[in-house]
N, C-alpha and C positions, 0 to 999 in steps of 0.2 A: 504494500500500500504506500501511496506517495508522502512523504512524510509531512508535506504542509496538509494535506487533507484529514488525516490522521489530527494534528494540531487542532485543524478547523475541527473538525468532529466530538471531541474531546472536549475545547476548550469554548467553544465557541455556540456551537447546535447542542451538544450535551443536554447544557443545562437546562439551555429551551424546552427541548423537546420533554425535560424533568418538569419544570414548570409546570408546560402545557398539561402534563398527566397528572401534577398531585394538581392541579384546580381542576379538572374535570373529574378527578375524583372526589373532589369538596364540594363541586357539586350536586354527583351523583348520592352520595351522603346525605345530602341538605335535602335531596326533593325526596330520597326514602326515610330518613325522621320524620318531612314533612305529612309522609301518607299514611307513619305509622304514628298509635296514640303514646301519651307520654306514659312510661313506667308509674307504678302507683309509689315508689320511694325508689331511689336511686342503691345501688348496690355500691356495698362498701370497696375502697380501693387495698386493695392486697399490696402491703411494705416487701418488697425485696430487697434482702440485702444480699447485698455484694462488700467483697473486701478489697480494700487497696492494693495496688500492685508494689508499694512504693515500702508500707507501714505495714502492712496487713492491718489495717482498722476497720470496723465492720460498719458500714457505711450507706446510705440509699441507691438500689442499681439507679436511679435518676440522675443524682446528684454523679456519680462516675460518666454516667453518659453526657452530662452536662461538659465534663473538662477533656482531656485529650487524654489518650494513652491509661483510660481508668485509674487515674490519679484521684485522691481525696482531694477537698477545698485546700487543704494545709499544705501538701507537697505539689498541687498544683502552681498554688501563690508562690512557692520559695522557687527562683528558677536555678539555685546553686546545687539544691535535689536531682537537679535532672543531671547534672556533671556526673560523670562514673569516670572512674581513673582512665580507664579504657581511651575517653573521648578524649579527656585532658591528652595524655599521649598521643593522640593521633594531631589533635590540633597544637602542639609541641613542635610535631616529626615536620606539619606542612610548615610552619613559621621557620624551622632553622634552614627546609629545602629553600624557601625563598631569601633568607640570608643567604645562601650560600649561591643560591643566583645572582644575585644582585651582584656581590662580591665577586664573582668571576666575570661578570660581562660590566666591570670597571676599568 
């Protein structure tokens, strides 16, 4: 596949075409609530918990789906949580490769 069409499709039509089908499904939704009568009391919302990826704290699968990577509020906010030694070391190795660029094409 050509790779700007690919781009376009992805980045461009994608979302449209996401768009386009969650509103036609909001309002396919809307006209069947419409036709149907309302519930005599709403049914209670069932608490899932889910645990942190980060802490293990036992947490609302909500609130994880809220942040990225199913992080809790707390390791969400601290972005120094997200460092693993691993990364530090990688972004070390590229900082000295580009020293060491710099320095030989002087």
């Amino acid at each position: 596949m050509n790779p700007l069409l690919f781009l376009y499709l992805n980045l461009v039509r994608g979302p449209q075409l996401q768009a386009e089908r969650e509103r036609k499904e909001a309002e396919e939704a809307a006209a069947s609530n419409a036709a149907t009568p309302a519930a005599a009391a709403p049914a209670k919302k069932e608490i899932v918990l889910a645990s942190c990826k980060k802490c293990d704290k036992q947490v609302d699968e909500a609130e994880l789906a809220a942040n990225y990577d199913s992080l809790c509020v707390e390791c969400a906010s601290n972005p120094m949580s997200m460092l693993s030694p691993v990364f530090i070391f990688q972004i070390l190795l590229i900082l000295v490769a580009v020293f060491v660029f710099i320095y030989r094409s002087l």
